[in-house]
Backbone of each chain as ProteinMPNN parsed JSONL, in Angstrom:
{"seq_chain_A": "XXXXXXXXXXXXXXXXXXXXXXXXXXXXXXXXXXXXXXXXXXXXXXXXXXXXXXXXXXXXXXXXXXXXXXXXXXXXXX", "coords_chain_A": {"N_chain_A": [[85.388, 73.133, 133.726], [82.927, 71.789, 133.057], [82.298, 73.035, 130.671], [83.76, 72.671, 129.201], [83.54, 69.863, 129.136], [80.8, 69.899, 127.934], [81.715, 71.179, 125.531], [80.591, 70.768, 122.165], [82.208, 69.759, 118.9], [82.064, 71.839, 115.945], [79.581, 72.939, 116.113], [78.818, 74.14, 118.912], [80.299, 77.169, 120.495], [84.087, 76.716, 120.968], [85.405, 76.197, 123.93], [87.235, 78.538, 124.897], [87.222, 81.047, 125.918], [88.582, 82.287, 127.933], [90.826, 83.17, 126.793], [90.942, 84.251, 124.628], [92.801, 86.422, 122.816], [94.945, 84.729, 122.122], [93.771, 83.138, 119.65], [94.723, 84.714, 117.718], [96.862, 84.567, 116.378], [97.246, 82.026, 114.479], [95.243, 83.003, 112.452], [96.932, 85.029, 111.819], [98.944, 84.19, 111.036], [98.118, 82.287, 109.073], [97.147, 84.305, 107.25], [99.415, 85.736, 106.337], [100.857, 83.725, 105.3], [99.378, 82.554, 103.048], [99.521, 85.04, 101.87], [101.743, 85.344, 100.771], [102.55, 83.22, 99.326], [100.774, 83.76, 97.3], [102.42, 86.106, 96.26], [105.095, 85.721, 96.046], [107.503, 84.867, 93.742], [108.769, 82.321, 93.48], [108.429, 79.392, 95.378], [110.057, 78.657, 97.311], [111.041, 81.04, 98.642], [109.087, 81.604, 100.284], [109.185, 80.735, 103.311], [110.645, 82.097, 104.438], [109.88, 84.922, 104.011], [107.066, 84.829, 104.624], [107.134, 84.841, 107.394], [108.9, 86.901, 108.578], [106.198, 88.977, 107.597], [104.4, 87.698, 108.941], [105.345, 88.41, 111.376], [105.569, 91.282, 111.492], [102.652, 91.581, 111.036], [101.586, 90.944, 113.59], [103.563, 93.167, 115.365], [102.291, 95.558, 113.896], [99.525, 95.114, 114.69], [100.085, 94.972, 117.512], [100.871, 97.452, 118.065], [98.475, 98.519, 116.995], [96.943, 97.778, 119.151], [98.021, 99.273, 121.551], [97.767, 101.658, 120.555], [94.9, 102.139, 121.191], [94.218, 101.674, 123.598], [95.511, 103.616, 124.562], [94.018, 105.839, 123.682], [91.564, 105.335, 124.476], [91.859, 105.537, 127.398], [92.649, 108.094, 127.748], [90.043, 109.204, 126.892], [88.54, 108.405, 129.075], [89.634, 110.009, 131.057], [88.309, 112.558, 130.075]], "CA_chain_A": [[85.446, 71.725, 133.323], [82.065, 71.336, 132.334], [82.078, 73.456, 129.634], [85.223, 71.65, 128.063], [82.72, 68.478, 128.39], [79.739, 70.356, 126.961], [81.672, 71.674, 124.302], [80.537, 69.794, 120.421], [82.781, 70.843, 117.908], [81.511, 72.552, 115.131], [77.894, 73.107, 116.679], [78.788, 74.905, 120.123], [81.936, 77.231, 120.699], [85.437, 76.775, 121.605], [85.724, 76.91, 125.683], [88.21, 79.698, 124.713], [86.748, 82.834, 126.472], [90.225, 82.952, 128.92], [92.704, 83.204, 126.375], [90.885, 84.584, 122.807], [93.816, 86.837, 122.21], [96.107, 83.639, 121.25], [93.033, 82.925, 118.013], [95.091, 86.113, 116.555], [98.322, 83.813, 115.863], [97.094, 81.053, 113.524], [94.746, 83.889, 111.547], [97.892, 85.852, 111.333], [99.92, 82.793, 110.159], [97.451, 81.854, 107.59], [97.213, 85.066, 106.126], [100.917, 85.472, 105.945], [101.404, 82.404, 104.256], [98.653, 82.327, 101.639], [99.367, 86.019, 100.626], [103.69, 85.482, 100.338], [102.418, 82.147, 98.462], [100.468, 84.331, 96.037], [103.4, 87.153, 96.132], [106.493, 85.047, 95.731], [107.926, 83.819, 92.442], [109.11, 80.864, 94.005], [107.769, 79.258, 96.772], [111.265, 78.351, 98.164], [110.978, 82.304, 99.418], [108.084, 81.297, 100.845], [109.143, 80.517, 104.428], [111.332, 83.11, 105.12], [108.933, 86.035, 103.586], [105.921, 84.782, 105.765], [107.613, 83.962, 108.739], [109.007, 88.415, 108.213], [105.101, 89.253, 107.188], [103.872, 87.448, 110.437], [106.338, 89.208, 112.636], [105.516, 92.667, 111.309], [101.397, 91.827, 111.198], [101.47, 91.407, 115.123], [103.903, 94.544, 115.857], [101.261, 96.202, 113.585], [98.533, 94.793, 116.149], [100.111, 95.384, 119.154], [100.833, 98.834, 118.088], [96.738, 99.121, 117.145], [96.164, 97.874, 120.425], [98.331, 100.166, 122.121], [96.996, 103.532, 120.615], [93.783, 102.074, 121.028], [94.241, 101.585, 124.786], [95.9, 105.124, 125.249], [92.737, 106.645, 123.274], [90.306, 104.839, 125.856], [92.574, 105.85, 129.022], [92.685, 109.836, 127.496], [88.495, 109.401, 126.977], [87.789, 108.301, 130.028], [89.356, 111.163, 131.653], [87.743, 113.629, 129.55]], "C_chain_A": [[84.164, 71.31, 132.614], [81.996, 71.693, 131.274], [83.129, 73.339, 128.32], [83.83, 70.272, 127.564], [81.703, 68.797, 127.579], [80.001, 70.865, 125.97], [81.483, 70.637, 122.862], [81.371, 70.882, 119.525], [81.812, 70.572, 116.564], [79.896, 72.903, 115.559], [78.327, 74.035, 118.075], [80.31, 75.69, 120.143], [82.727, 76.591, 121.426], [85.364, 76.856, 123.02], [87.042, 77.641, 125.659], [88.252, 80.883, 125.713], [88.05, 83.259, 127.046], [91.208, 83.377, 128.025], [92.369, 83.897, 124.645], [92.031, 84.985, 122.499], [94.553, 85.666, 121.478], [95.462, 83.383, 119.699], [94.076, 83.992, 117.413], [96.349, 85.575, 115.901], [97.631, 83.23, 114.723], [96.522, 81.76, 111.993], [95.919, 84.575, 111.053], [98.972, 84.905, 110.623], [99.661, 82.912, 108.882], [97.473, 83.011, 106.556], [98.61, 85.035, 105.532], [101.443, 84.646, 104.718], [100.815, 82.476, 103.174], [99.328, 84.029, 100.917], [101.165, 85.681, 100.411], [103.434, 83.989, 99.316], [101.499, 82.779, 97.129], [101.641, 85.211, 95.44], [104.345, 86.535, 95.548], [106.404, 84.731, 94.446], [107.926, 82.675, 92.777], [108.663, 80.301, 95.06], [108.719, 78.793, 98.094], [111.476, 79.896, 99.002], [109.978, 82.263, 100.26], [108.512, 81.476, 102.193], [109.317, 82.067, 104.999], [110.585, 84.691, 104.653], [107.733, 85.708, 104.269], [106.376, 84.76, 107.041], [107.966, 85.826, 109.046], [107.257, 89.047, 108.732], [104.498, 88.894, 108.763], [104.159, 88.416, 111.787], [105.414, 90.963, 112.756], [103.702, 93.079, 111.082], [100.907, 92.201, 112.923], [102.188, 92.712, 115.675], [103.187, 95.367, 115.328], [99.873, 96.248, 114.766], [98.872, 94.956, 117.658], [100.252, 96.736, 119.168], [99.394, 99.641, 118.319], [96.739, 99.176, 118.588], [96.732, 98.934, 121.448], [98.34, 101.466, 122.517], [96.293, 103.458, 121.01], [93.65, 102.147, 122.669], [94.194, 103.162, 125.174], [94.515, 106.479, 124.6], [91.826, 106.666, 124.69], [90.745, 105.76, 127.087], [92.298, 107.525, 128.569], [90.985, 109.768, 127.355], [88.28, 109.084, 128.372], [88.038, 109.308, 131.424], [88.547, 112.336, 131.359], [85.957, 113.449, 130.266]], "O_chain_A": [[84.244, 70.549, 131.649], [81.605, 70.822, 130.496], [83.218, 73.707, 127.149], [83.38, 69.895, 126.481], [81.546, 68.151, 126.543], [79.084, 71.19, 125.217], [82.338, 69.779, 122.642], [81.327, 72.107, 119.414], [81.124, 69.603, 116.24], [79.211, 73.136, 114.563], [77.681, 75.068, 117.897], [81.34, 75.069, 119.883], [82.364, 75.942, 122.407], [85.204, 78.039, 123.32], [87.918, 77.286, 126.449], [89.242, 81.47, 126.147], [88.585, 84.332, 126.77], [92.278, 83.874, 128.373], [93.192, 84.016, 123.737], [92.672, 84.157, 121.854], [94.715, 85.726, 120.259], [96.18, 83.377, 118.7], [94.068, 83.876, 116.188], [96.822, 86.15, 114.92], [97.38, 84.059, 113.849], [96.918, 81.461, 110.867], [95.972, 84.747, 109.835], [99.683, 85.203, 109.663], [100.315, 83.327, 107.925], [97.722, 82.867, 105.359], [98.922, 84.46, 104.49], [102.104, 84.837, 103.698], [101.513, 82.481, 102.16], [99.556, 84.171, 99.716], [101.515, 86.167, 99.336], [104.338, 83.784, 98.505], [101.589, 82.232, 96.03], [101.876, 85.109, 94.236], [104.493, 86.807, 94.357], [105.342, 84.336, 93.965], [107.044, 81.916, 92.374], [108.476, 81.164, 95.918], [108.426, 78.624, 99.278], [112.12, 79.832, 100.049], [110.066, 83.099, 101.159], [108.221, 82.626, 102.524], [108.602, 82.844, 105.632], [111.072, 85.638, 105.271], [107.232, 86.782, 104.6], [105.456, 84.582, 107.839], [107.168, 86.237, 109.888], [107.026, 89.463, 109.867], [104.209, 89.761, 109.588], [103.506, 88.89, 112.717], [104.882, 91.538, 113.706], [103.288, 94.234, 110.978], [100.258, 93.138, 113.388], [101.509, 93.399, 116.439], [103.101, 96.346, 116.07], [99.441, 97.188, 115.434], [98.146, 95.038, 118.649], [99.837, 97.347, 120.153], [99.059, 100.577, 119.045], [96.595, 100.209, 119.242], [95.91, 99.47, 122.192], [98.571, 102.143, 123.518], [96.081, 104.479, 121.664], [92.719, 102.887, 122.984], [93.33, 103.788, 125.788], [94.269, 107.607, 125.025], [91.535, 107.514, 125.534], [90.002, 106.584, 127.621], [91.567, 108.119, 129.362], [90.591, 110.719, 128.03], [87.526, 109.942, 128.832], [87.296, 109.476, 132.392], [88.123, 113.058, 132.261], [85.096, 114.286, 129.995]]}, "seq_chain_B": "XXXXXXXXXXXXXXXXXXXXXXXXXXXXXXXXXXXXXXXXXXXXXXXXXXXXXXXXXXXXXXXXXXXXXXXXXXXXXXXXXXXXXXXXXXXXXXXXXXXXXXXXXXXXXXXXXXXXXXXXXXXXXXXXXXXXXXXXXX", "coords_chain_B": {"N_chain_B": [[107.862, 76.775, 91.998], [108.037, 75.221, 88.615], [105.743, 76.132, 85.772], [103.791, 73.942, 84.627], [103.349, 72.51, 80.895], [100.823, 72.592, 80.205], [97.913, 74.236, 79.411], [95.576, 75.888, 80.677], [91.963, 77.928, 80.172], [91.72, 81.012, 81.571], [89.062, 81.362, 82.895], [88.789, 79.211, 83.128], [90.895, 77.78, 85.126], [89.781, 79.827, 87.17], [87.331, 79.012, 88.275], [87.871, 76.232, 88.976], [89.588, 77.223, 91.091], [87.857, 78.194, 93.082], [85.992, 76.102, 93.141], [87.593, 74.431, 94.468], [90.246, 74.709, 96.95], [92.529, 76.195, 95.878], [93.048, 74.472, 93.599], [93.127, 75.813, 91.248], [95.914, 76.914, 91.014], [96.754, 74.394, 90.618], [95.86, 73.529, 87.995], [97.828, 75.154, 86.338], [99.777, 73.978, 86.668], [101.382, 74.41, 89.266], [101.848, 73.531, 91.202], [103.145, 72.78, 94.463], [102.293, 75.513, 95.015], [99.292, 75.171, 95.08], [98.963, 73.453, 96.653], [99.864, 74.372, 99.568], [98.246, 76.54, 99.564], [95.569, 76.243, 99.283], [95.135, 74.274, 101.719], [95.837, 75.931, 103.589], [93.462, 77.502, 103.129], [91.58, 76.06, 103.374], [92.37, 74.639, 106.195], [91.952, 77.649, 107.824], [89.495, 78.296, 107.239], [87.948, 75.535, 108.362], [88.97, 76.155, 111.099], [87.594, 78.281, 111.961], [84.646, 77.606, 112.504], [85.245, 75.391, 113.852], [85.988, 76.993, 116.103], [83.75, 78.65, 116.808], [81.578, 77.722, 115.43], [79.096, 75.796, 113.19], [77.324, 77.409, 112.749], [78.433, 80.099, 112.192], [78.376, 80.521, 109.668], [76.113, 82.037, 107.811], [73.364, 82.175, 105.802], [71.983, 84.904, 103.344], [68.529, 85.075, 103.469], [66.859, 83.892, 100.775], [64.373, 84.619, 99.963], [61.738, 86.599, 101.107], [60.979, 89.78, 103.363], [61.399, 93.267, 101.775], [64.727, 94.315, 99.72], [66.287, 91.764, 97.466], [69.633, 92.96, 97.406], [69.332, 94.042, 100.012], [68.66, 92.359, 101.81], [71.105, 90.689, 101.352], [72.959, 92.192, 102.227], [72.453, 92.402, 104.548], [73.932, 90.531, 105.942], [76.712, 90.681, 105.454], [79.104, 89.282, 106.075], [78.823, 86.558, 104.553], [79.643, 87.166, 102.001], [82.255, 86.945, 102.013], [82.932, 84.448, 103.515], [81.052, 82.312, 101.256], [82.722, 82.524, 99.208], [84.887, 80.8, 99.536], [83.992, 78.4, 98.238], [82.068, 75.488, 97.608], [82.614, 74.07, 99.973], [81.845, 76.308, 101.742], [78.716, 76.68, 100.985], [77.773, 74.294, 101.221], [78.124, 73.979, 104.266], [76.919, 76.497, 105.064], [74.236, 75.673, 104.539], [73.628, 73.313, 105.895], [74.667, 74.757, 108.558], [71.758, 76.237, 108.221], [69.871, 74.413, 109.203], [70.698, 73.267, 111.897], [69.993, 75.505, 113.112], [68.304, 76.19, 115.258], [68.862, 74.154, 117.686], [71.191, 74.699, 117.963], [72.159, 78.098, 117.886], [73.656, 80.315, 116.029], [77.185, 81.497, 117.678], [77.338, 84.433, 119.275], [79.054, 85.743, 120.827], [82.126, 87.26, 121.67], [83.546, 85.253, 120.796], [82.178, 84.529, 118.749], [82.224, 86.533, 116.826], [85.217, 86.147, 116.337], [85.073, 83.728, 115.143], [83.688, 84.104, 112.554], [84.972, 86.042, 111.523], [87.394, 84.424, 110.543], [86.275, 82.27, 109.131], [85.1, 84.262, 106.834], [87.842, 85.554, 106.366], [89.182, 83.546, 104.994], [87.799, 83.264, 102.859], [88.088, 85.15, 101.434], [90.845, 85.289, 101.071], [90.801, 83.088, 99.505], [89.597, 84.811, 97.146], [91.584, 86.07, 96.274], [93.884, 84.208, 95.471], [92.271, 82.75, 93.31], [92.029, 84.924, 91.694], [94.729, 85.427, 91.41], [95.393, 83.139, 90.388], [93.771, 82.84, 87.958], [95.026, 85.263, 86.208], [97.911, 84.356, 86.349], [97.147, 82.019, 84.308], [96.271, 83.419, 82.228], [97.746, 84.944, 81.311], [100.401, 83.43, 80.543]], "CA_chain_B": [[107.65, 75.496, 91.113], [108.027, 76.237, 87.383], [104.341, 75.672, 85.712], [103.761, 72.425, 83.244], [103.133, 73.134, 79.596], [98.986, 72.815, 79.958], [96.861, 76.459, 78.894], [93.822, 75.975, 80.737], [91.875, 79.376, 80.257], [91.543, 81.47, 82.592], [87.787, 81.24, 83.341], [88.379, 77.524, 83.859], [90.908, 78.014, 86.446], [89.36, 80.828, 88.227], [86.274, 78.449, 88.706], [88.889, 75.322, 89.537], [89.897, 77.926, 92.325], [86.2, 78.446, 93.874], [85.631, 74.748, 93.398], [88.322, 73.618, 95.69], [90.633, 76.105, 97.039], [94.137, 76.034, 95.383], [93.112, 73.969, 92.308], [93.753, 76.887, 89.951], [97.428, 76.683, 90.614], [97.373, 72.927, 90.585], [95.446, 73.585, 86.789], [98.183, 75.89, 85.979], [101.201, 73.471, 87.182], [102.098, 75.213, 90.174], [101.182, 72.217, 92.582], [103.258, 73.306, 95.698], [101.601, 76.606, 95.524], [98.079, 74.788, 95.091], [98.716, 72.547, 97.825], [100.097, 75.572, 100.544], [97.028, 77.871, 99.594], [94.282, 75.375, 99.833], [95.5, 73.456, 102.407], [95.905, 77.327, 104.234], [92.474, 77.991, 103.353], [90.363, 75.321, 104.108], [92.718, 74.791, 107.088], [91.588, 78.949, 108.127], [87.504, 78.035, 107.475], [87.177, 74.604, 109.648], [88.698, 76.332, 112.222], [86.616, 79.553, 112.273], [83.863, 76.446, 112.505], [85.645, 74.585, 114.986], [85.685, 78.19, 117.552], [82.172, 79.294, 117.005], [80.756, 76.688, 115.365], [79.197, 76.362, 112.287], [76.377, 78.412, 112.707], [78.38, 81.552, 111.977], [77.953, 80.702, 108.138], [74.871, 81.933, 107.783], [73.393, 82.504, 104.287], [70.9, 85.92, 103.209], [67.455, 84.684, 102.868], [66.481, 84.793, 99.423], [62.823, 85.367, 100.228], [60.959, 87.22, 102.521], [60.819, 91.411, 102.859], [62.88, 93.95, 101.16], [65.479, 93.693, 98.449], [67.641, 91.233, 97.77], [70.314, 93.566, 97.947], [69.147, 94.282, 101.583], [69.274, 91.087, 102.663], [72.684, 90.104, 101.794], [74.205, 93.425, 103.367], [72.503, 92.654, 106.448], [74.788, 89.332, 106.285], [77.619, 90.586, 104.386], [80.545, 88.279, 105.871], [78.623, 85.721, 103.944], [79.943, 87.231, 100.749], [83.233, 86.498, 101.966], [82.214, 82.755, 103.447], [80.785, 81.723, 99.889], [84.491, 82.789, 98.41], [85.884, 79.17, 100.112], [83.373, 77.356, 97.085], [80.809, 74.455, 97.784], [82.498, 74.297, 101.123], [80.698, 77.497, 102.483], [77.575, 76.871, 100.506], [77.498, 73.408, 102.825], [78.142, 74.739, 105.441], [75.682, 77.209, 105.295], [73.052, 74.188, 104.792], [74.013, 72.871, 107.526], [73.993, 75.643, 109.696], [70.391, 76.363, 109.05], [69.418, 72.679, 109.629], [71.355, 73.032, 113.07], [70.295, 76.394, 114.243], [67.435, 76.024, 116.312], [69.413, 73.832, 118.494], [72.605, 75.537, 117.931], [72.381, 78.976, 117.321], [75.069, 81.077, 116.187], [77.697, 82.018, 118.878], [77.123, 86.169, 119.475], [79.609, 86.397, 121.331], [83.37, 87.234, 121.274], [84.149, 83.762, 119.897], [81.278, 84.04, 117.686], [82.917, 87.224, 115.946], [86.626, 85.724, 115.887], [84.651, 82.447, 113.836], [82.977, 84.809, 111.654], [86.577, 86.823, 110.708], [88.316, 83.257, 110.639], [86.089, 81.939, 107.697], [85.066, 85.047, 105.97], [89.144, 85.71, 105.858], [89.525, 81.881, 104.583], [86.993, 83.034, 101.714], [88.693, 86.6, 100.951], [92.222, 84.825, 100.922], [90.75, 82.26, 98.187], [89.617, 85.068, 95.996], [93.0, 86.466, 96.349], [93.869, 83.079, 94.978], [91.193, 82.56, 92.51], [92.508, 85.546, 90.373], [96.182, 85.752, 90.821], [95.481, 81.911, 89.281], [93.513, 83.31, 86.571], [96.114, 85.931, 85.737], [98.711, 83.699, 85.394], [96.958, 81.652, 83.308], [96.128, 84.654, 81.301], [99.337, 85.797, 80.632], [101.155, 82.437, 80.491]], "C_chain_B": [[107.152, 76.005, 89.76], [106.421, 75.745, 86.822], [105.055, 74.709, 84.313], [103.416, 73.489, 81.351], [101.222, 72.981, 79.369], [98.822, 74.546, 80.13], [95.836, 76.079, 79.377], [93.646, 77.698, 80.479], [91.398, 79.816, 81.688], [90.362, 81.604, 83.823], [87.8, 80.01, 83.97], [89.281, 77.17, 85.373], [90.508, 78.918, 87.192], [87.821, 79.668, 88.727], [86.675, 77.134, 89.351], [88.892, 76.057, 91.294], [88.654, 77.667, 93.354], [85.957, 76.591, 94.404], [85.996, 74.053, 94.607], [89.282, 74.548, 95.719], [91.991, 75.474, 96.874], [93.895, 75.065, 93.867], [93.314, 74.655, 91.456], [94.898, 76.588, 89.561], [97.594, 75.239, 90.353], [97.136, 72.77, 88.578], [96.925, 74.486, 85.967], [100.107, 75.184, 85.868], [102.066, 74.068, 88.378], [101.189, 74.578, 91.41], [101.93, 72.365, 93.828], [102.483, 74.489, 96.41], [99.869, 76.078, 95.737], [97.872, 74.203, 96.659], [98.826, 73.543, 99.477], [98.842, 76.75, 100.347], [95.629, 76.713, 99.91], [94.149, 74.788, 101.142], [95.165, 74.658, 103.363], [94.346, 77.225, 104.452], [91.72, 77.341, 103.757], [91.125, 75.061, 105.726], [91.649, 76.292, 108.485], [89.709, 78.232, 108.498], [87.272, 76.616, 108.627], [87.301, 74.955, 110.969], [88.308, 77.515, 112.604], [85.02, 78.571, 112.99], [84.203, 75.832, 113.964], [85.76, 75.723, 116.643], [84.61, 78.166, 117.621], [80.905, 78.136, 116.744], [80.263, 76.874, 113.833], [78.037, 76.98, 112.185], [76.909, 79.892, 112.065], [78.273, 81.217, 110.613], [76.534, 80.599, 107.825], [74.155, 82.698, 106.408], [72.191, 83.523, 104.387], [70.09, 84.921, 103.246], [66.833, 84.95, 101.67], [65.397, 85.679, 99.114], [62.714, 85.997, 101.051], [60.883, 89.088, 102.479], [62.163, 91.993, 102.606], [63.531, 93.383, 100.374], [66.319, 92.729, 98.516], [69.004, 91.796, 98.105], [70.492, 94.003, 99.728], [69.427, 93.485, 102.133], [70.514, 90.944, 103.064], [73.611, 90.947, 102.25], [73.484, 92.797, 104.439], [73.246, 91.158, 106.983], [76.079, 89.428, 105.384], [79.187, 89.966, 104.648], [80.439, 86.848, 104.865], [79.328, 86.282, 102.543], [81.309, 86.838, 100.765], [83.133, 84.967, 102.164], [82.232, 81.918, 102.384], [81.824, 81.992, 98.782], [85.29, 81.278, 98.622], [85.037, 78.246, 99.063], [82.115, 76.472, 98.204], [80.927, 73.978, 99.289], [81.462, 75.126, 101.866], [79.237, 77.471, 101.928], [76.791, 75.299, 101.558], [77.275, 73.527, 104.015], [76.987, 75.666, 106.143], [74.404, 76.399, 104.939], [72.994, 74.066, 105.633], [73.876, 74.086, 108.979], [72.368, 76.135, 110.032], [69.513, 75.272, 109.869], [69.956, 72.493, 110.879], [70.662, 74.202, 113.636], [68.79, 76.824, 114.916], [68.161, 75.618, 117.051], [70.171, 74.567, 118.381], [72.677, 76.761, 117.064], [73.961, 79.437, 117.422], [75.438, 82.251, 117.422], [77.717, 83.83, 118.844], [78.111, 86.385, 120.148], [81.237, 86.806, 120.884], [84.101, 86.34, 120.346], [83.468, 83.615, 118.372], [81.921, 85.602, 116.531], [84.322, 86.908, 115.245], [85.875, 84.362, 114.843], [84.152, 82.72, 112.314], [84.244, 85.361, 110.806], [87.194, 85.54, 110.451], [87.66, 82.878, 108.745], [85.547, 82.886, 106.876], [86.85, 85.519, 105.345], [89.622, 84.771, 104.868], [88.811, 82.082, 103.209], [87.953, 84.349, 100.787], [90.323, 86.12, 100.366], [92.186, 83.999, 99.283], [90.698, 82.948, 97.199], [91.047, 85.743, 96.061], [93.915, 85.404, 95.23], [93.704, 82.805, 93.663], [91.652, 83.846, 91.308], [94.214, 85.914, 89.868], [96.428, 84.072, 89.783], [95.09, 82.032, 88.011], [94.413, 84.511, 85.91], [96.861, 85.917, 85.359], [98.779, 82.76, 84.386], [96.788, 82.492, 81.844], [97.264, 84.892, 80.453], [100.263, 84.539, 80.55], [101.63, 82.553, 78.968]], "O_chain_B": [[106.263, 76.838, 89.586], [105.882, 74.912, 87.55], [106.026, 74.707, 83.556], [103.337, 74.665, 80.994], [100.611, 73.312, 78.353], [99.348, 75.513, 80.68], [94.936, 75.844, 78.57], [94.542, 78.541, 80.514], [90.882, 79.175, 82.603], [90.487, 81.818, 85.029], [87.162, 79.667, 84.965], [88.829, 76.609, 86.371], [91.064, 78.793, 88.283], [87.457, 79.879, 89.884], [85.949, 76.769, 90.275], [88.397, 75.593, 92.321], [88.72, 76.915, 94.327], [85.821, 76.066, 95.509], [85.338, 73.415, 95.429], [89.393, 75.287, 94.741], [92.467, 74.531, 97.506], [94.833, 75.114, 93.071], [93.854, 74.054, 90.527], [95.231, 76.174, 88.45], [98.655, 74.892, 89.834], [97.929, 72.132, 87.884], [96.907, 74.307, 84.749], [101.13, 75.614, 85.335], [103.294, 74.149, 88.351], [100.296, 74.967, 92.161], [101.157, 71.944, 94.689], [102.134, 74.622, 97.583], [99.23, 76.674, 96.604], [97.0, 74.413, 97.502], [97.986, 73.403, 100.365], [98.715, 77.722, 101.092], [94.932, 76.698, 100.925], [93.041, 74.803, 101.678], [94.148, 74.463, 104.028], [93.866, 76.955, 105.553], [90.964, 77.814, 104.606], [90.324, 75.331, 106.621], [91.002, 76.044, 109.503], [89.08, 77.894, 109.5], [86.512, 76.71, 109.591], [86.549, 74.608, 111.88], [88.705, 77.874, 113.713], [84.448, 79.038, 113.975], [83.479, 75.852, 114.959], [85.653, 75.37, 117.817], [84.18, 77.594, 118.622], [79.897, 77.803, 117.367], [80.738, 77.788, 113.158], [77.759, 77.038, 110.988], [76.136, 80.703, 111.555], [77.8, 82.274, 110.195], [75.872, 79.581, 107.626], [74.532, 83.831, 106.108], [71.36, 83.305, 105.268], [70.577, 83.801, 103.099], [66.308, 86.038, 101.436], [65.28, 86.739, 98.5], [63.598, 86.075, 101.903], [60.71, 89.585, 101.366], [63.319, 91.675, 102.886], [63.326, 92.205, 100.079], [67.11, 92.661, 99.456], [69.616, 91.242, 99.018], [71.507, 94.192, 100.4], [70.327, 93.522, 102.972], [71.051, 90.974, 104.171], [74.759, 90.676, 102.603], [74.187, 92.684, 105.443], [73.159, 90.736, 108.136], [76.473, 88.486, 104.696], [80.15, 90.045, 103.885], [81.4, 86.189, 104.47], [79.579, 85.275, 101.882], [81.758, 86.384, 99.712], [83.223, 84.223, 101.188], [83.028, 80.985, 102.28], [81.672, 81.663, 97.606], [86.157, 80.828, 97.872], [85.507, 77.109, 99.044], [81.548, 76.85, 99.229], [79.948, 73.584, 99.922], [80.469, 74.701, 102.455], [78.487, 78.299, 102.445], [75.782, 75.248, 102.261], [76.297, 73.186, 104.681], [76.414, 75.615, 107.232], [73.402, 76.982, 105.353], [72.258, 74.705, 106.386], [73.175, 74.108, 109.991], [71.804, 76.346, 111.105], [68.757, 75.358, 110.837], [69.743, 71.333, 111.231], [70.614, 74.093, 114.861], [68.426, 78.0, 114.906], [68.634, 76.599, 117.625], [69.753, 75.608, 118.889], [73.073, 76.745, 115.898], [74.908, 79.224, 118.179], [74.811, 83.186, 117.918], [78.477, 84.239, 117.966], [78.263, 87.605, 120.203], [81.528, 86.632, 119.701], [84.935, 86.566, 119.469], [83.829, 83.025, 117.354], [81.935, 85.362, 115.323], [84.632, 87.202, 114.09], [86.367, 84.206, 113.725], [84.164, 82.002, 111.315], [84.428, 85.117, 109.614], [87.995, 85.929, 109.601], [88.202, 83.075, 107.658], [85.394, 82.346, 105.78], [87.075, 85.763, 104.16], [90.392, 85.126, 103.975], [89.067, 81.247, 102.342], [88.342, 84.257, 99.623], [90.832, 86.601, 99.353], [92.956, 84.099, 98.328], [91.3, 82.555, 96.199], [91.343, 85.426, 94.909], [94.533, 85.88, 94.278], [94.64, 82.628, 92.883], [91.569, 83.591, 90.106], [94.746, 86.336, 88.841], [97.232, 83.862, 88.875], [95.699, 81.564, 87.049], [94.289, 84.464, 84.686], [97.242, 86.644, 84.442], [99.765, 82.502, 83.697], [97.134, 82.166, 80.709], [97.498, 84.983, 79.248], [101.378, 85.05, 80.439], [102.414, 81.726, 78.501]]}, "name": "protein", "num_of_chains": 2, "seq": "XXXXXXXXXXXXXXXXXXXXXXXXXXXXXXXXXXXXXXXXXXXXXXXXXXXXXXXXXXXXXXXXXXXXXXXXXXXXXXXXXXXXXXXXXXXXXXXXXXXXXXXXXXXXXXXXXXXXXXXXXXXXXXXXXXXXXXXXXXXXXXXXXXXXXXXXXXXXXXXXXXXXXXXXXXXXXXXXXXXXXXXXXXXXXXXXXXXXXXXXXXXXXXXXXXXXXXXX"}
C-alpha cells in the first residue's frame, strides 16, 4: 500500500513488480497494430490482421519462454 | 484510406514523421493510418515513462572521455528513444534535470520502460520511411 501511495508517475516506477509479465500485452498490441497499419493496403484489414499478429507474437513468447525454462531445468542438472 | 492528390517530397514527410509521429501519412493523405500509428506510438513511449519513469531516456553525453561513438553505444536504446522526435529529445531534458532525485529505475521495471520507449521509437522509424516511400513512388 505504501508504495502505490509513494508511487509519482513518470519520476518513480510502476508498483508493478507482482504481475510484470501482463506489461508484455499492450507492447505486443502496439507493435501488432502499428506494423499491420504500415503492412496493410487498407486499414479496414487492419483489425483483423493485428488482432492474428498479436495472437501468434505471444504463442511465439510463450514458446521462447518454454524452451527457455526447459534449457535452465536441463543446466541445472548438469 | 485512398491518399489526397498533394506530392509532398519525400524528405519532407520523412521529417513530418520524426516531428510528430504519424504526420507523414497525414502529409501523404492517409489520415486514418496517421492517426492509428501516432496515436500507437506516442501511446507505447508515455507508457514506457509512466512504468519506469522518465529517467530511462537517458541521452549519451556529448562531452567528457572517449569517442563520441563510445558514448552513445554505451547508451544505445537512446538511438531508438530519439526515433519518437522532439518527444524523446524532451524527455531526455527532463530526465537529466530529475535524476538526482529520481534516478533511473535498474530494475526489472526499469528494463521493460526502456524496451517500451525505445520500441515506440523503432516502430516510428518503421513509419517514418514506409511514409517516405510512398510518397516517393506516389
Amino acid at each position: 500500500m505504501n508504495l502505490v501511495l509513494a508511487y509519482i508517475p513518470f519520476l518513480t516506477p510502476m508498483p508493478v513488480w507482482g504481475y510484470w509479465p501482463v506489461l508484455l500485452f499492450p507492447l505486443c498490441a502496439i507493435v501488432a497494430i502499428v506494423y499491420k497499419s504500415i503492412k496493410c493496403s487498407t486499414m479496414s484489414q487492419v483489425p483483423r490482421e493485428a488482432t492474428a499478429l498479436f495472437i501468434w507474437i505471444l504463442i511465439g513468447m510463450a514458446t521462447a519462454a518454454a524452451i527457455l525454462v526447459g534449457v535452465v531445468k536441463v543446466m541445472e542438472r548438469v | 484510406m485512398p491518399a489526397n492528390d498533394a506530392n509532398p517530397p519525400a524528405p519532407l514527410v520523412a521529417l513530418a514523421g520524426w516531428l510528430v509521429p504519424g504526420a507523414g501519412y497525414f502529409l501523404i493523405g492517409h489520415r486514418t493510418r496517421a492517426l492509428v500509428v501516432g496515436v500507437s506510438v506516442i501511446f507505447l513511449f508515455v507508457l514506457g515513462m509512466l512504468i519506469a519513469g522518465v529517467g530511462v531516456v537517458e541521452a549519451p553525453a556529448l562531452g567528457g572521455a572517449g569517442t563520441l561513438v563510445g558514448r552513445i553505444l554505451a547508451k544505445p536504446w537512446f538511438l531508438g528513444q530519439v526515433m519518437t522526435g522532439p518527444i524523446g529529445l524532451i524527455c531526455a531534458m527532463i530526465s537529466q534535470g530529475v535524476s538526482d532525485t529520481y534516478p533511473a529505475a535498474r530494475s526489472r521495471l526499469g528494463e521493460i520502460g526502456t524496451l517500451y520507449t525505445a520500441v515506440a521509437g523503432m516502430l516510428n522509424l518503421l513509419a517514418i520511411i514506409d511514409a517516405s516511400h510512398r510518397a516517393a513512388t506516389k
